[in-house]
Every structure is written in structure tokens, then in C-alpha cells.
C-alpha positions in Angstrom: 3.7 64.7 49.9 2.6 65.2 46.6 4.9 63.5 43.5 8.2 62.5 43.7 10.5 60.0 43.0 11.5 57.5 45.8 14.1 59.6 47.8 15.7 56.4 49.9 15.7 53.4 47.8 16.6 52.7 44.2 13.2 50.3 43.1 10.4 51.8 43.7 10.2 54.8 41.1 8.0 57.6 41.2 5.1 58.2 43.4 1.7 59.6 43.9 1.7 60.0 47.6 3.0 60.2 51.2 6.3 59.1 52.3 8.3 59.6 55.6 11.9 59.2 56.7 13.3 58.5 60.3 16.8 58.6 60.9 19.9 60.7 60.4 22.6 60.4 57.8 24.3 57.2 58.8 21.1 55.2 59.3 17.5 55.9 58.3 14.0 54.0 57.7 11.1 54.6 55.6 7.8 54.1 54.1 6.1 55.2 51.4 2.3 54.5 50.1 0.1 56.3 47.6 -0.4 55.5 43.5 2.3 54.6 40.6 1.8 57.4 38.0 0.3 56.4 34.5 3.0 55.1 32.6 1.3 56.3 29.4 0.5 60.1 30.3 2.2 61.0 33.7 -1.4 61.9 34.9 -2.7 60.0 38.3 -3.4 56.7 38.4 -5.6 54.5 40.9 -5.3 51.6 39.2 -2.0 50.6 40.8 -1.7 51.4 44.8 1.2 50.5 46.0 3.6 50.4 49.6 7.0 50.4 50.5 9.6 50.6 53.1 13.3 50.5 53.1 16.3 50.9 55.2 19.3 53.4 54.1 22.7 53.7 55.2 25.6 55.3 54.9 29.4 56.2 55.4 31.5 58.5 54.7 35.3 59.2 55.3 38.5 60.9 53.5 38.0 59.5 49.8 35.2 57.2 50.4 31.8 56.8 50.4 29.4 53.9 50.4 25.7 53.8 50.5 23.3 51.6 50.8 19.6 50.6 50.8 17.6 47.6 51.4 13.5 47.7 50.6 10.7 45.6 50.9 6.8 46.3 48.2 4.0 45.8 47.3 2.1 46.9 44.5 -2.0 46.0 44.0 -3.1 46.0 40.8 -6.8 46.5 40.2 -6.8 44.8 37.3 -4.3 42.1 36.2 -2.9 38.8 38.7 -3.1 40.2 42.3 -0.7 41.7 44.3 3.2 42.2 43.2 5.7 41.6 46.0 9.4 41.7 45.3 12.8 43.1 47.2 15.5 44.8 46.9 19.2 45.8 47.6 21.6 48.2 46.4 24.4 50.2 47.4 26.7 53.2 45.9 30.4 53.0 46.9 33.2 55.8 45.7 36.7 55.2 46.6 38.7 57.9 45.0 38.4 58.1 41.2 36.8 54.5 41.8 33.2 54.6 41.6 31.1 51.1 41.8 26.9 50.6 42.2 25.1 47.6 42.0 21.1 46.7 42.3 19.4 43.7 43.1 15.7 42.6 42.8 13.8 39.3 43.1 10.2 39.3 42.9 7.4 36.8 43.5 5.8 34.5 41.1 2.4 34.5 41.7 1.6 31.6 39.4 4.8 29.4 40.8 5.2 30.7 43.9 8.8 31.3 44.8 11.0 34.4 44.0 12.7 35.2 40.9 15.9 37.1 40.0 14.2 40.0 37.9 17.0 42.8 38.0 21.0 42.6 38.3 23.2 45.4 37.1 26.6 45.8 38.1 28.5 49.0 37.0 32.1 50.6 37.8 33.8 54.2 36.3 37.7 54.5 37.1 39.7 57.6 36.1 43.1 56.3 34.5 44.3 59.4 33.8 43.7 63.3 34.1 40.1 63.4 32.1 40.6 60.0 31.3 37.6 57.3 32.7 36.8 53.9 31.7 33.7 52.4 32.5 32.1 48.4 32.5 28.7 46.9 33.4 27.1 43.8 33.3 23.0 43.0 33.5 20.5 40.9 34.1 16.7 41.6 33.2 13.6 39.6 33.1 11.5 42.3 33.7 8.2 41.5 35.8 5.0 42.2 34.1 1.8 43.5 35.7 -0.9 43.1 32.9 -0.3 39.6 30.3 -2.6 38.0 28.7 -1.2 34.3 29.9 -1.1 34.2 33.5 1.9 31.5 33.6 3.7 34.3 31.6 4.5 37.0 34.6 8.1 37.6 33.6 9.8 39.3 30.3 12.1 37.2 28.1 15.5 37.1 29.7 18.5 39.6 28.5 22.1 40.1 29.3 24.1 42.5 28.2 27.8 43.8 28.8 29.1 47.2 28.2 32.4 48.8 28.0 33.1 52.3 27.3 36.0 55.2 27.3 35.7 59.1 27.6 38.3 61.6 27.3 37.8 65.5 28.3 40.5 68.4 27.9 39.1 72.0 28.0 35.8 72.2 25.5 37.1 69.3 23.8 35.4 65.9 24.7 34.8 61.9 23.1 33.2 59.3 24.4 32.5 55.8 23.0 30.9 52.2 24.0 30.2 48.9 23.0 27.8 46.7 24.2 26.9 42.9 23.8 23.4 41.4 24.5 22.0 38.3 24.5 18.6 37.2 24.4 16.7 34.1 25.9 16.9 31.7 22.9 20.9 32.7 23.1 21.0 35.3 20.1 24.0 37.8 20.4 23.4 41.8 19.4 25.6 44.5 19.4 25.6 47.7 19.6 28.6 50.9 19.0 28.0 54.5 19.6 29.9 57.5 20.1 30.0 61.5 20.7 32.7 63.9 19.8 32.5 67.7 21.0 35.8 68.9 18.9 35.5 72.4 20.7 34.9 76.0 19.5 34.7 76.1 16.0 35.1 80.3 15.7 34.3 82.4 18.6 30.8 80.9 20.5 30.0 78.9 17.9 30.5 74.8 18.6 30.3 71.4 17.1 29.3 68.0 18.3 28.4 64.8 16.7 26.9 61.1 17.8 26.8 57.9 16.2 25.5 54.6 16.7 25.4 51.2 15.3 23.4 47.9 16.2 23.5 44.7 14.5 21.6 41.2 15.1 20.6 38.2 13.2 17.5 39.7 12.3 19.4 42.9 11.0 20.9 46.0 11.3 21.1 50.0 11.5 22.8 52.5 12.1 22.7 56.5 12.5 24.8 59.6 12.7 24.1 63.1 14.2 25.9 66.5 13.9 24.5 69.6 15.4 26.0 73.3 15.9 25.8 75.0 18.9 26.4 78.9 19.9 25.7 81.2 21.7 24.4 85.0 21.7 24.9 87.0 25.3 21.5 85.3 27.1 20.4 82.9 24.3 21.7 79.5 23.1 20.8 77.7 20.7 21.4 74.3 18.9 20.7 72.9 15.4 21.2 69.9 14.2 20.2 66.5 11.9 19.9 62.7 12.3 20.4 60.4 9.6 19.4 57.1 10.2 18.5 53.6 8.3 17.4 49.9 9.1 17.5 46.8 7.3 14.8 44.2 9.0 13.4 41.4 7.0 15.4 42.5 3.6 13.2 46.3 4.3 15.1 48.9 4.5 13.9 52.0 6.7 15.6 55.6 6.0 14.8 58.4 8.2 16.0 62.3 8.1 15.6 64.7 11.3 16.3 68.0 11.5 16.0 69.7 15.1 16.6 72.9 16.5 16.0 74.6 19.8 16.5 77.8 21.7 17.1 78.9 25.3 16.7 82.4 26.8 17.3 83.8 30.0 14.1 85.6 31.0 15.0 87.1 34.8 17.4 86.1 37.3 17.4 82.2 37.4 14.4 81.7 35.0 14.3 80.5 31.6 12.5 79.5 28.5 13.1 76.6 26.1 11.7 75.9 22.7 12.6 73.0 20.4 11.3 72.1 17.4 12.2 68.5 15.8 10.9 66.6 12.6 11.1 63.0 11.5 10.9 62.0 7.3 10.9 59.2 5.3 9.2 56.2 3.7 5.6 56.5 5.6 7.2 58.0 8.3 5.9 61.4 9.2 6.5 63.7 12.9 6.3 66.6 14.5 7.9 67.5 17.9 7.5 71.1 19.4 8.2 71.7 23.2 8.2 74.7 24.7 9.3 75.1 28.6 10.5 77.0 31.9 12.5 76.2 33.9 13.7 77.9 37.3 16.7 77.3 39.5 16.1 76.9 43.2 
């Protein structure tokens, strides 16, 4: 009761509500009802009721696991074109150092009638070696749109988009890197690189990191890089760091600086605070970020 995030399917989100489970841990069922959260502020929303219930299962032996859930919703927008029905599957399976998951969703066209393949992912991580893990996913989205301004328009443009990736851990010492290819409806390829490298302990509690990332199109490119320090002092870390980062759209190029820096403190047994500060400069391009937080482990 209260908020939460859907605890026995993988479509529904997070909730405003009620929601109830019968069953034990090979085989359970469910419904939920209450309101979608505003998008746009996290406050309440009663613009968008909504109901669900679902089906969960699982098993479990010696190096395996495998769960699954299958869900049936409904959404009623007070605004927009009527009610949003649509269904889904998934399931979680890990065999080993083998893990797989894959989602499926179809959902109703209210202006064809029919159902629609809206969400496919498929996503696998394998350890080849001690620290050593590869990972690969495919998608599909066409994402289905409550509020349009065309009512024969209820769907997003299609995208696919394939991803490989590599990570390699030894002590303090860490890198991790993917690709990724996408293509859009009209056929149009993008792709994208990024990376993150944690080199270790640079002298005594003070660390390195650093990120980057690269995306290219027909319509242009950019690309960004990010080092930060990080160290620590008995009960306090802390992290500085900076982004560089620049686009070229439409023969405009876009340059961007960010400097961040934030600090943790433990203030009693399980309980801290967290500040960070971050700023974004450039060409007409002026922020502020400042967050300040506690958090308690239960």
C-alpha cells in the first residue's frame, strides 16, 4: 500500500496504490490498482488509473534459476484515446555464469484494432574467464503513446538496436566497454561507443576513473569524455570530476564543460548524508544542479 514499484511483473512500473500477492515461491498471482505517478514531478497523479494482474513463477536448483511472469493491464486515461490494454511476458533464467532475460509486450490499437508488438528485448552476460564477462542484446521498440495529437498515430517510430559489450575486473582495477547499432524506421543506422576505466588506487585512498562515449548518425555526431578523482577520509568520500563534451548537428557545433563534485558522510550507525553539486557551460547553455540527501540502510 502506498508507492512502489510493481513487485511481480516486469511492465507495469511504479504505482500509486494497492496491490496483493497469493502464492508461495514456486507459483504466485496478483493484482494491482491505484494511479501511475506523474511522469513530470513524481507527485500523484489521477489522470491515469490503472489495473493489473499477473502470474509469477519460479525454479530454483544447484546452478539454476529461472523466473517468470506473465501479466495482463489496463490503463484509463482521463484525457487522451480511451483505455490502454496490452500484455506481457518475461522471464529471468541463470545457469551458472550464464545469465539470460527477455520481455515481451503487445498492446492494443485502439484506432486499428488488433495488437501490436510494442517491446522486445533480448539480453545474455556469460563469464569467460575469472572477472572476465561478455554481454549481447537485441531490441525492439515502438513505444505506445498515451496523449498524440493524431489519433491514427498511437505508436512511436520503430527502433532496433544491438549491443555488445566486454568488462574486465581484478582487485580495484576495472574496464568496461560497448558498442551499439540502431536503426530507425526510415532504415537509418547510428552508433554509438562508450567506455569506463577505474585504473585503481592512485596513492593511498585516493582513486581514478574515467568514461567516454561516442555516437554518430547521418544527421551528425558527438562525442564526450569524463575523468573524476575519488578518495576517501575515515567517514567521508568524496568525488570530483569534469565532462567534456561537443556535437555537430546541422553544420552547429555544440561544446559543453561540467564540473561536478559531491560528498558523503556517515552521520550515525547506518545513516548518511549526500551533497552534490554539478554545473553545465557553454554556448547559451547555462545549469545548476545541487542535491543534497539521506539515506538509511534497513
Amino acid at each position: 500500500l502506498g508507492r512502489f514499484h510493481s513487485p511481480g511483473e516486469s511492465f507495469s512500473g511504479y504505482w500509486d496504490g494497492l496491490g496483493a500477492r497469493f502464492g508461495g515461491q514456486a507459483f504466485g498471482i496478483g493484482a494491482l490498482v491505484g494511479m501511475q505517478p506523474d511522469r513530470w514531478n513524481q507527485l500523484p497523479n489521477s489522470d491515469l488509473p490503472k489495473a493489473t494482474v499477473y502470474a509469477d513463477f519460479e525454479h530454483q536448483t544447484d546452478g539454476l534459476r529461472w523466473r517468470a511472469d506473465a501479466s495482463a493491464h489496463a490503463v484509463w486515461p482521463r484525457v487522451g484515446e480511451g483505455t490502454h490494454t496490452f500484455f506481457g511476458v518475461g522471464h529471468r533464467l541463470t545457469a551458472g555464469s550464464f545469465r539470460l532475460t527477455q520481455d515481451l509486450q503487445v498492446d492494443r490499437d485502439a484506432w486499428q484494432g488488433g495488437y501490436r508488438l510494442s517491446r522486445f528485448t533480448t539480453h545474455a552476460t556469460v563469464r569467460v574467464a575469472s572477472g572476465v564477462h561478455l554481454r549481447a542484446g537485441v531490441s525492439r521498440r515502438s513505444t505506445f503513446l498515451l496523449w498524440v495529437d493524431d489519433p491514427t498515430e498511437l505508436f512511436a517510430p520503430q527502433r532496433d538496436r544491438l549491443n555488445l559489450g566486454v568488462s574486465a575486473r581484478s582487485g580495484q582495477r576495472s574496464l568496461s566497454l560497448d558498442m551499439s547499432l540502431n536503426r530507425d524506421v526510415a532504415g537509418e543506422i547510428s552508433q554509438s561507443f562508450s567506455g569506463t576505466m577505474i585504473p585503481g588506487t592512485l596513492w593511498r585512498d585516493v582513486g581514478t576513473m574515467a568514461s567516454f562515449s561516442y555516437w554518430s548518425s547521418a544527421l551528425g555526431s558527438s562525442w564526450s569524455v569524463a575523468p573524476a578523482l575519488r578518495w576517501t577520509w575515515g567517514d567521508m568520500r568524496a568525488r570530483t570530476g569534469y565532462r567534456f563534451y561537443t556535437s555537430t548537428f546541422a553544420r552547429r557545433t555544440q561544446t559543453t564543460h561540467s564540473p561536478d563534485i559531491s560528498l558523503s558522510m556517515r552521520l550515525a550507525n547506518r545513516l548518511r548524508a549526500s551533497l552534490r553539486v554539478q554545473g553545465r557551460f557553454g554556448p547559451n547553455v547555462t545549469s545548476e544542479f545541487v542535491q543534497l540527501s539521506l539515506s538509511r540502510i534497513f
